[in-house]
Structure formats: structure tokens, C-alpha cells
C-alpha beads as a LAMMPS data file, in Angstrom:
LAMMPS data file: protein, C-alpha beads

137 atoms
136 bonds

1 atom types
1 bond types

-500.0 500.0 xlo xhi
-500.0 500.0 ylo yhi
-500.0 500.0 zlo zhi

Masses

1 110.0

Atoms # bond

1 1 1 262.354 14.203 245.759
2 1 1 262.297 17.317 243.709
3 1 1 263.695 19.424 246.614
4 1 1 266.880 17.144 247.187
5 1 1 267.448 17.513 243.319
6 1 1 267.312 21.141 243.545
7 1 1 269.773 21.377 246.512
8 1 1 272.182 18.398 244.300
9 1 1 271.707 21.425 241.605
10 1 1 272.400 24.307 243.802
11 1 1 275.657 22.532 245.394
12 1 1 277.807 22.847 242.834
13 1 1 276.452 26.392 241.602
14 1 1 277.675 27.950 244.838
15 1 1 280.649 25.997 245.309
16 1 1 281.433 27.624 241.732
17 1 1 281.400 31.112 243.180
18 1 1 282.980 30.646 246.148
19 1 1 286.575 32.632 246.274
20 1 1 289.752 30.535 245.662
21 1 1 290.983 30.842 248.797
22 1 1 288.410 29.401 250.295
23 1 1 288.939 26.341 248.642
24 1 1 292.829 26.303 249.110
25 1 1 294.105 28.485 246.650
26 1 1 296.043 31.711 246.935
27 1 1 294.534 33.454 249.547
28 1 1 295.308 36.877 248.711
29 1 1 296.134 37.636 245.267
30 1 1 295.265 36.597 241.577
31 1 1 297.700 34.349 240.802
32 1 1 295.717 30.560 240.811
33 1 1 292.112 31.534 239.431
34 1 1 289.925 29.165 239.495
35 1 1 288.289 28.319 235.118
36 1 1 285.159 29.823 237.008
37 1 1 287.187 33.128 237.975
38 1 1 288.853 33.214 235.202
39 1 1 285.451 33.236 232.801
40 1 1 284.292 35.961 234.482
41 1 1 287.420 37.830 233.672
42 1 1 287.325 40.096 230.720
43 1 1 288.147 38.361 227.704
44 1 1 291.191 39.918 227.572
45 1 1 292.544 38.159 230.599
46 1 1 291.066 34.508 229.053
47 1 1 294.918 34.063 227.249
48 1 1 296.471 34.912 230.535
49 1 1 294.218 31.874 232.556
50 1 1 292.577 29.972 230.567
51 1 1 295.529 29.178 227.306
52 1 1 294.516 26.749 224.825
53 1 1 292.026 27.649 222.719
54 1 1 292.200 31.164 224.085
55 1 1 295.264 32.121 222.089
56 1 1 294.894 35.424 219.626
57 1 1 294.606 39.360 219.876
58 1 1 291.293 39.120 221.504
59 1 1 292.231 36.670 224.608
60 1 1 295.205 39.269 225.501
61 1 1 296.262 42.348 226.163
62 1 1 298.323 44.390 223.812
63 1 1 301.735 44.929 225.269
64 1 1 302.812 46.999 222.128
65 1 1 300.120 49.538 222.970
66 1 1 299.793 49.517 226.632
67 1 1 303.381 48.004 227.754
68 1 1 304.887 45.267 229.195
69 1 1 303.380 45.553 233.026
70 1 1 299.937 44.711 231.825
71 1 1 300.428 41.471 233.087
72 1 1 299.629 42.624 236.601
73 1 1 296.240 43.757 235.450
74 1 1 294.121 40.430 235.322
75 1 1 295.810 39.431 238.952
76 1 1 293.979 42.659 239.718
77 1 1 290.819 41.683 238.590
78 1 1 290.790 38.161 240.527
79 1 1 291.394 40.026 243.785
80 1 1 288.565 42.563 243.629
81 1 1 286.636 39.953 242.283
82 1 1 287.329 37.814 245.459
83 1 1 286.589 40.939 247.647
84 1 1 283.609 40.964 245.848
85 1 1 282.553 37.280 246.779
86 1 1 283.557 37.617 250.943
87 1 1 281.949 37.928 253.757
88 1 1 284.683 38.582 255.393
89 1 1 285.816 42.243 256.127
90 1 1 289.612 41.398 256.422
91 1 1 289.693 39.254 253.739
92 1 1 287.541 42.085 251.295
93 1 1 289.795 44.343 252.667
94 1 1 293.572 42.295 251.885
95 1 1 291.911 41.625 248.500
96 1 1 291.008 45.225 247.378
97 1 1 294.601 46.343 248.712
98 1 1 296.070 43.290 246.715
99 1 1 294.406 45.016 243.573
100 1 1 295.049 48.482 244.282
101 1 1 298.629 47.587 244.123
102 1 1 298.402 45.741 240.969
103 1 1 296.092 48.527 239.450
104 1 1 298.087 50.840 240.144
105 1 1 301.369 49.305 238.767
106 1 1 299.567 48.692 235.894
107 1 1 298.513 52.543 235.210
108 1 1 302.385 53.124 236.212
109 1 1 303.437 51.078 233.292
110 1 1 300.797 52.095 230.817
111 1 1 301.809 56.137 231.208
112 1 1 303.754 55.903 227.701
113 1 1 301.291 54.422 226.367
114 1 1 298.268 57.083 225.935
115 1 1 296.607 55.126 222.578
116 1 1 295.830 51.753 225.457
117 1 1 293.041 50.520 224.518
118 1 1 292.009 49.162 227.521
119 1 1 293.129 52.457 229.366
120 1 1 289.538 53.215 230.654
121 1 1 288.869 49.623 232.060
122 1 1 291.851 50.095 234.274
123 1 1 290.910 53.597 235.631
124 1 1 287.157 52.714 235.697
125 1 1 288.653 49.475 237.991
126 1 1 291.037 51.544 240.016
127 1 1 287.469 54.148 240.826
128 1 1 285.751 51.647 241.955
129 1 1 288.539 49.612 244.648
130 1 1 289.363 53.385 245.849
131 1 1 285.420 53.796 246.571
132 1 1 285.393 50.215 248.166
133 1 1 288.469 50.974 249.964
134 1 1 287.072 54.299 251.404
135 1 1 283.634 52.128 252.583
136 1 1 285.631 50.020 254.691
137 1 1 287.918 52.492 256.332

Bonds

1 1 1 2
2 1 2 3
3 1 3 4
4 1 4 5
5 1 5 6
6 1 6 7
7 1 7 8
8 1 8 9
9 1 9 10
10 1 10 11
11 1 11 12
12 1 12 13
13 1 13 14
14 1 14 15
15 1 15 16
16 1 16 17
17 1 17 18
18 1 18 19
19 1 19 20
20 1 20 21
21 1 21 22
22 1 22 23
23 1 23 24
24 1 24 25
25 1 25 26
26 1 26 27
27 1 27 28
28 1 28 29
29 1 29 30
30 1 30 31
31 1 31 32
32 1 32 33
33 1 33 34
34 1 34 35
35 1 35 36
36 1 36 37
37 1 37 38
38 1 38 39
39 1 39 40
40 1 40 41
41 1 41 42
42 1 42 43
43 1 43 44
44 1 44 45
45 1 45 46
46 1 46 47
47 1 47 48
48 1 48 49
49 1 49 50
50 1 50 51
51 1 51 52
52 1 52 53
53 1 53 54
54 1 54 55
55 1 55 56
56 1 56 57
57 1 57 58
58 1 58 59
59 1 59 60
60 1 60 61
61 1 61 62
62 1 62 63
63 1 63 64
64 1 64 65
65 1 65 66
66 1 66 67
67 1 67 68
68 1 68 69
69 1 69 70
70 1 70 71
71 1 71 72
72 1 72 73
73 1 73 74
74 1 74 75
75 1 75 76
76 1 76 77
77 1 77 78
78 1 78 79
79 1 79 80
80 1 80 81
81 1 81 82
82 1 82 83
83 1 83 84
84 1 84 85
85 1 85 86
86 1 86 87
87 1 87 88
88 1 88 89
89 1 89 90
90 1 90 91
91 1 91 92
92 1 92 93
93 1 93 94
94 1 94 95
95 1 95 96
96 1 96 97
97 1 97 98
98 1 98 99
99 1 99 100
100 1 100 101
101 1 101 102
102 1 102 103
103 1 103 104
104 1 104 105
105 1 105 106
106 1 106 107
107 1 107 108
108 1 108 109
109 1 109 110
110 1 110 111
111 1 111 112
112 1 112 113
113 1 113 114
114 1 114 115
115 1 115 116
116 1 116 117
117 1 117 118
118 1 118 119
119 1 119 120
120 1 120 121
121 1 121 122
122 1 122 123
123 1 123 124
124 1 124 125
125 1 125 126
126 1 126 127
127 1 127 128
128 1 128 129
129 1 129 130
130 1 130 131
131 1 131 132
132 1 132 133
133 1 133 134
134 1 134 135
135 1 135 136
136 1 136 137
């Protein structure tokens, strides 16, 4: 009895973390989070995904510091965050290119903006898909 329980528990814990596209969603890409994805997003990206209650300063990034492609950033984040959840080498490897390419716009369209003050989260991000990158090459 107490085993079944534990497995009815763990069902819906791992189904949780699972990437989008394995449940239907976008397979490449950060556009259709799932709430789970999007919670573990920065709080910064909450406004993007999540709306509602998530409405202020805090839930978003600043456009009038870091410019207007910043939108592109949190997309970013879903996609190494699904590389991070596969097992499968093509699909880590689609979803780390997917956020290089949205990292890197995003650094693009933050240059006239040196006072961003999320500036270090994207090059700290963009470190650590190159190194990820490199692994599976």
C-alpha cells in the first residue's frame, strides 16, 4: 500500500519536469513553457509566462535599461533549460543552439545599454551553452 502511494506521488513529480516537447509543446524553442518551466525561470521572466499576478518591475525585464530585444532572453532560458532535462543528444543539442541564438541576439541588442542590470545573467548564460556546446561537438 505505501509503495503504490509513493509511485501515485512520484508520477506527477516527474511528469512536472519532463521538457515541453515531450509532452506536445514546441519542440525546439521557448515559446509555450510549461507554469512548471516557467517557475523555474528567473523572476524576471515570470511577467513574460506566467501574467496575472506577475505584473510589476520585478516580474520583467527593463527595456529602458537593457533595450527592446530582451524579449528573446527568457525563450533562451526555456531552451537550455530543456537541454538540460534530455536524454537525448540531438534534442540537447537543437535546444542549446536554439538559445545560443536567442542569447546572443539578446547581448546584440543590449550593446547600448552598458548600465543592464541583468547584463551578467546573460553573459554568465551565454558561458555556460558555449561550454555545453563545445561538450557535445
Amino acid at each position: 500500500m505505501a509503495a503504490s502511494r509513493k509511485i501515485a506521488l512520484l508520477i506527477p513529480l516527474v511528469a512536472a519536469f519532463l521538457p515541453a516537447g515531450a509532452s506536445g509543446q514546441d519542440v525546439l524553442g521557448g515559446q509555450n513553457p510549461s507554469v512548471t518551466e516557467a517557475t523555474l525561470l528567473p523572476k524576471f521572466c515570470w511577467g513574460q509566462y506566467l501574467g496575472g499576478k506577475f505584473k510589476g518591475p520585478e516580474f520583467e525585464i527593463p527595456r529602458d535599461t537593457c533595450g527592446v530585444a530582451m524579449n528573446h532572453y527568457c525563450p533562451a532560458l526555456v531552451a537550455l533549460g530543456r537541454a538540460h532535462t534530455s536524454f537525448s543528444d540531438n534534442y540537447k543539442l537543437g535546444n542549446l543552439e536554439t538559445a545560443k541564438r536567442g542569447v546572443l541576439y539578446t547581448l546584440r541588442g543590449m550593446e547600448k545599454y552598458p548600465r543592464c542590470p541583468i547584463r551578467g545573467h546573460v553573459t554568465s548564460t551565454y558561458q555556460v551553452i558555449e561550454r555545453e556546446l563545445n561538450l557535445l561537438r
